[in-house]
C-alpha positions in Angstrom: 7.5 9.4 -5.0 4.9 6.7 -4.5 1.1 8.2 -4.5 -2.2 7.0 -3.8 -5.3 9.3 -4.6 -8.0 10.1 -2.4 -11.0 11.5 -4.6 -14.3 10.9 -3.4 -15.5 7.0 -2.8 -12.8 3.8 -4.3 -11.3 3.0 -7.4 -8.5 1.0 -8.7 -6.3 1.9 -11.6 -3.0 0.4 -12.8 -1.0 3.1 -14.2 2.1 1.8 -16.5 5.6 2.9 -14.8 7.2 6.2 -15.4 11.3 6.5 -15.7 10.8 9.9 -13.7 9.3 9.4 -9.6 9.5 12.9 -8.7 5.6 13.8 -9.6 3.4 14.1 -7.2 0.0 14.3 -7.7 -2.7 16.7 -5.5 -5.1 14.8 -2.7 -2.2 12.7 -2.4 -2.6 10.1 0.8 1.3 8.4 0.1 1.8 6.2 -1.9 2.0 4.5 -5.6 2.4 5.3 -8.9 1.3 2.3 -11.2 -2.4 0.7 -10.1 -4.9 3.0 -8.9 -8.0 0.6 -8.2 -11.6 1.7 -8.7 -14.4 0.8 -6.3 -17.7 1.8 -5.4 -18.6 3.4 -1.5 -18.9 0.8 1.2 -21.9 2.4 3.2 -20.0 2.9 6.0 -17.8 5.4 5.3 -16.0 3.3 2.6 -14.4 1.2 5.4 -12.5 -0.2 2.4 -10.6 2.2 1.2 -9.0 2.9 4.4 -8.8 -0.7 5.3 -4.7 -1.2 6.7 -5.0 -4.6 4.7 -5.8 -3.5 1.3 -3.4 -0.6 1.6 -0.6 -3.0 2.4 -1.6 -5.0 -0.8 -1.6 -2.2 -3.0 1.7 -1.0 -1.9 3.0 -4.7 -2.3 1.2 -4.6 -6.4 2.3 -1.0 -6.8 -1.7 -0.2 -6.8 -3.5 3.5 -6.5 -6.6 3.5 -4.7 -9.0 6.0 -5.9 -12.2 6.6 -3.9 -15.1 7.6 -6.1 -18.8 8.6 -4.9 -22.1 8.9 -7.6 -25.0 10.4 -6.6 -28.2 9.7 -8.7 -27.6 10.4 -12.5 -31.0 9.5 -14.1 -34.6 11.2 -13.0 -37.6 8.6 -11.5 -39.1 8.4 -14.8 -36.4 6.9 -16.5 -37.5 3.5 -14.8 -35.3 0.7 -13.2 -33.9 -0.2 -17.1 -33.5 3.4 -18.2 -31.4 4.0 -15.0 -28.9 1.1 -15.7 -28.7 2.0 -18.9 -28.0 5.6 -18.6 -25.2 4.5 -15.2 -23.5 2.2 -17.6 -22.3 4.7 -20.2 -22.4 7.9 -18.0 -20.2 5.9 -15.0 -18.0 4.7 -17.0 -17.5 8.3 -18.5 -17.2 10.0 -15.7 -14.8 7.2 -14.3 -12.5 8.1 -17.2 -13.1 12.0 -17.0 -12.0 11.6 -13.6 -9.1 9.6 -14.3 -7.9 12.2 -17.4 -8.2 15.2 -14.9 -6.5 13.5 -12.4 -3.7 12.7 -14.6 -3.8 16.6 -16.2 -3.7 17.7 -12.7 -1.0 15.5 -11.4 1.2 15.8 -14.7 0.4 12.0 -14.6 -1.1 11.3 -18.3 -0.7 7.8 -18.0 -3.7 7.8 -15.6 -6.0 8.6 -18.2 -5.7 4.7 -19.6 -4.6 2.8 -16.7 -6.2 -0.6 -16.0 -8.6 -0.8 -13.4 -10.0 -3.4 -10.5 -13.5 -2.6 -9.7 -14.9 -3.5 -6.3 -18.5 -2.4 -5.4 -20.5 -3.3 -1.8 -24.3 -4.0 -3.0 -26.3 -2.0 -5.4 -22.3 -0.4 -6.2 -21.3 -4.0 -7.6 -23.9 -3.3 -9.9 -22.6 -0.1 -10.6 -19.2 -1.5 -11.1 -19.8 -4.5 -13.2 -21.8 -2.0 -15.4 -19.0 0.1 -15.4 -16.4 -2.7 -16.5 -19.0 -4.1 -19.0 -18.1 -0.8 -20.7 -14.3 -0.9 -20.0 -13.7 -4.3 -20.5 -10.8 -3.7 -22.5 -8.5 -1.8 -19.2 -10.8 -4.0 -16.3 -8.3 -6.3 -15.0 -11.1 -8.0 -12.2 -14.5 -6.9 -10.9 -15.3 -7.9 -7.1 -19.3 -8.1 -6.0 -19.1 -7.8 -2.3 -22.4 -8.7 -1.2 -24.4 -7.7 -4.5 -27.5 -9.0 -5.6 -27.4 -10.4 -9.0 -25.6 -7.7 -11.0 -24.8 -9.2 -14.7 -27.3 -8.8 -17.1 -27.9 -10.8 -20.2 -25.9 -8.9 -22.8 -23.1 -8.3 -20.7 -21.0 -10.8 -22.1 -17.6 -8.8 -22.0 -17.4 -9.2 -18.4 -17.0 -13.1 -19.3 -14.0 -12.7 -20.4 -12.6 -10.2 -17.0 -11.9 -12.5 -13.6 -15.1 -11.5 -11.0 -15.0 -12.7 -7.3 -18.9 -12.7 -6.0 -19.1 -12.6 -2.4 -22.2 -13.6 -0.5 -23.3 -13.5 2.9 -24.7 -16.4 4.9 -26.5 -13.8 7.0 -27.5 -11.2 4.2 -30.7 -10.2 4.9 -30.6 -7.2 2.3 -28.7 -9.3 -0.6 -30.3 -12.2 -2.5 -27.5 -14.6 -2.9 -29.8 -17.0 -5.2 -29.2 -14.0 -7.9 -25.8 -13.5 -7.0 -25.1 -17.7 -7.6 -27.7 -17.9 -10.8 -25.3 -14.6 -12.4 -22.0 -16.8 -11.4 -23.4 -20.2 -12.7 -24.5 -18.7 -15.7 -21.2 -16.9 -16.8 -19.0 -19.9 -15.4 -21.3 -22.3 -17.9 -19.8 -19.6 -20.2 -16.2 -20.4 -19.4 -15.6 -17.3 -17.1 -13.0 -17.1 -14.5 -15.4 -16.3 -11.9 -15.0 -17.2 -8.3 -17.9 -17.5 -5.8 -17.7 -17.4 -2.4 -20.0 -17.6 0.7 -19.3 -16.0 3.3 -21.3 -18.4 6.0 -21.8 -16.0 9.2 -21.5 -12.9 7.5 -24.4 -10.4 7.1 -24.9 -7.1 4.7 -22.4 -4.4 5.9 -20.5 -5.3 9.2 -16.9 -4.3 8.1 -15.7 -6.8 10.4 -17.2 -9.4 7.7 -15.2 -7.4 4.9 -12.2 -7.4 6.6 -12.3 -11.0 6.9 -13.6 -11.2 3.8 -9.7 -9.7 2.8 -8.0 -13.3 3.8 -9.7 -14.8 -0.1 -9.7 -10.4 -1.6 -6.1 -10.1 -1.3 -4.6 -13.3 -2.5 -7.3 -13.9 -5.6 -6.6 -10.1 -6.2 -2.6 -10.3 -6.1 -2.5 -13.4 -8.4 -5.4 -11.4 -11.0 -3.0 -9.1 -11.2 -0.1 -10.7 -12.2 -1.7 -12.6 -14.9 -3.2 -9.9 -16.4 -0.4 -7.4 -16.5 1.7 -8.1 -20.0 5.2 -7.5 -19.0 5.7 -3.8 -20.1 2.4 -3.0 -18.7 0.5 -1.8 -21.8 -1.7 -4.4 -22.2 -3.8 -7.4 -20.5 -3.3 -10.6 -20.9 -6.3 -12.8 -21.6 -7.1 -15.1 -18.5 -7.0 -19.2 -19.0 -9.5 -21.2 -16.5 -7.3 -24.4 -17.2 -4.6 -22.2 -15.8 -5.7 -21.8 -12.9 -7.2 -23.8 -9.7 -10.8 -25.3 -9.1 -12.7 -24.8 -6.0 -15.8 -27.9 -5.9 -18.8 -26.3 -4.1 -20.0 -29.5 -3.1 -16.9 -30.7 -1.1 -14.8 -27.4 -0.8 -11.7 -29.1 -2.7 -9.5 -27.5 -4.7 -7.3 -28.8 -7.2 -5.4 -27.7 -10.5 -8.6 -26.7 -13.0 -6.3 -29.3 -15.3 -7.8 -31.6 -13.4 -11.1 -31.0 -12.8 -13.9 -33.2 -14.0 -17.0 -31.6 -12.1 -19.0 -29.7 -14.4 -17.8 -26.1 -14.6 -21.2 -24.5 -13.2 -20.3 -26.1 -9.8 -17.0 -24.9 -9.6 -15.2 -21.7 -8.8 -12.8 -20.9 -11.1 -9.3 -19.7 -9.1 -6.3 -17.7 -10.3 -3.7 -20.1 -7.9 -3.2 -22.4 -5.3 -2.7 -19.9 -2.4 -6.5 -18.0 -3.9 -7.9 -21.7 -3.8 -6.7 -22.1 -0.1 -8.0 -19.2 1.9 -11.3 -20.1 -0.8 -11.3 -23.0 1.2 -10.8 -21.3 4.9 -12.8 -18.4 3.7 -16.2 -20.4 2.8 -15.5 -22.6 5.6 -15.4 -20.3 8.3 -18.4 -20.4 11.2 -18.5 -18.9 14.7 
């Protein structure tokens, strides 16, 4: 039986395949049993994790979405620093308590280490990439959706995990300068890190996320299959010459093999069909 979890606000998780499909696990919404993907509440009553697109995607990649909420887990006094600090280690804790009681409760242990896809929609890409800094070894991609900055200096494990930034060309609440400083810097690091700007779109009209899902699904479905290692138990480390080039300046794409921009103005891209809706995605105006 395929299964996807419903627990509070999303998350993504890759579960490795077991021989036996007869489990089922409690909360259970229909389908999956090897990715459950972790993401951060979209304000609007997490118009993401229901969204008909993304659950047609995860059926296709055998993904889980899990829907995860966090209220505040640090007092006033601890300061804007103290907070991050103490969300970092306590999210990703209780991201991976979650994920162990789920699998107790399901008789699903493989849950407990399955690799995850983050998504967070502003201050929860924070959240998220915090959260993957920490478990960077089972993060398969983190995804900013409108997010300002959100990668601090010292975060230099999420250099090595594929990130798609998306900004809004009419985000009054987001500060897309921080957003494009964070993805120059860790592209000048070699990251696989795609940027995108979404030109009409503002803060948190789920319209502009659902269109938003013609460059999500496609970067997202090739992430996934060059991370998986072929019997699932590990990632595979990610290649920008193996991928596609997106030039900010003109909108081409091209094989990264052949690029000869400098890499801070170019979005890295997992494939040619992620480098084409790039294109129509960053394109798009009214």
């Amino acid at each position: 039986m395929r299964q996807t979890h419903a627990l509070g606000q999303p998350c993504s998780v890759r579960p490795r395949r077991r021989h036996s499909r007869s489990d089922a696990c409690p909360t259970v919404r229909s389908r999956q049993d090897s990715t459950t993907s972790w993401a951060r509440s979209w304000q609007r009553r997490s118009t993401a994790y229901y969204d008909d697109d993304w659950r047609r995607a995860a059926e296709a990649l055998d993904l889980g979405l899990l829907l995860v909420t966090f209220s505040r887990i640090a007092g006033q006094d601890a300061g804007q620093e103290g907070q991050g600090a103490i969300a970092e280690r306590a999210g990703a804790d209780a991201v991976e308590l979650l994920l162990r009681r789920l699998g107790d409760e399901s008789s699903r242990p493989e849950l407990a280490t399955a690799p995850l896809i983050i998504w967070g929609h502003s201050a929860g890409g924070q959240l998220g990439s915090r959260i993957a800094s920490v478990l960077s070894q089972r993060t398969i991609a983190f995804i900013h959706y409108h997010t300002n900055g959100g990668v601090r200096e010292g975060q230099r494990a999420l250099y090595r995990i594929p990130a798609l930034l998306f900004v809004g060309g009419k985000d009054a609440a987001a500060d897309a300068g921080l957003a494009e400083g964070a993805w120059r810097a860790g592209r000048l690091a070699g990251a696989p890190w795609t940027f995108a700007t979404e030109p009409d779109a503002d803060h948190g009209n789920p319209a502009h996320l659902r269109q938003a899902n013609d460059l999500l699904i496609p970067w997202m479905t090739a992430v996934v299959r060059l991370r998986m290692s072929p019997d699932e138990a590990s990632l595979r480390p990610v290649s920008e010459r193996d991928g596609w080039a997106g030039q900010h300046r003109t909108r081409e794409v091209s094989p990264y093999a052949m690029l000869i921009e400098p890499r801070a103005d170019v979005s890295w891209l997992p494939d040619e069909a992620s480098a084409r809706a790039w294109q129509t995605v960053t394109g798009r105006r009214k």
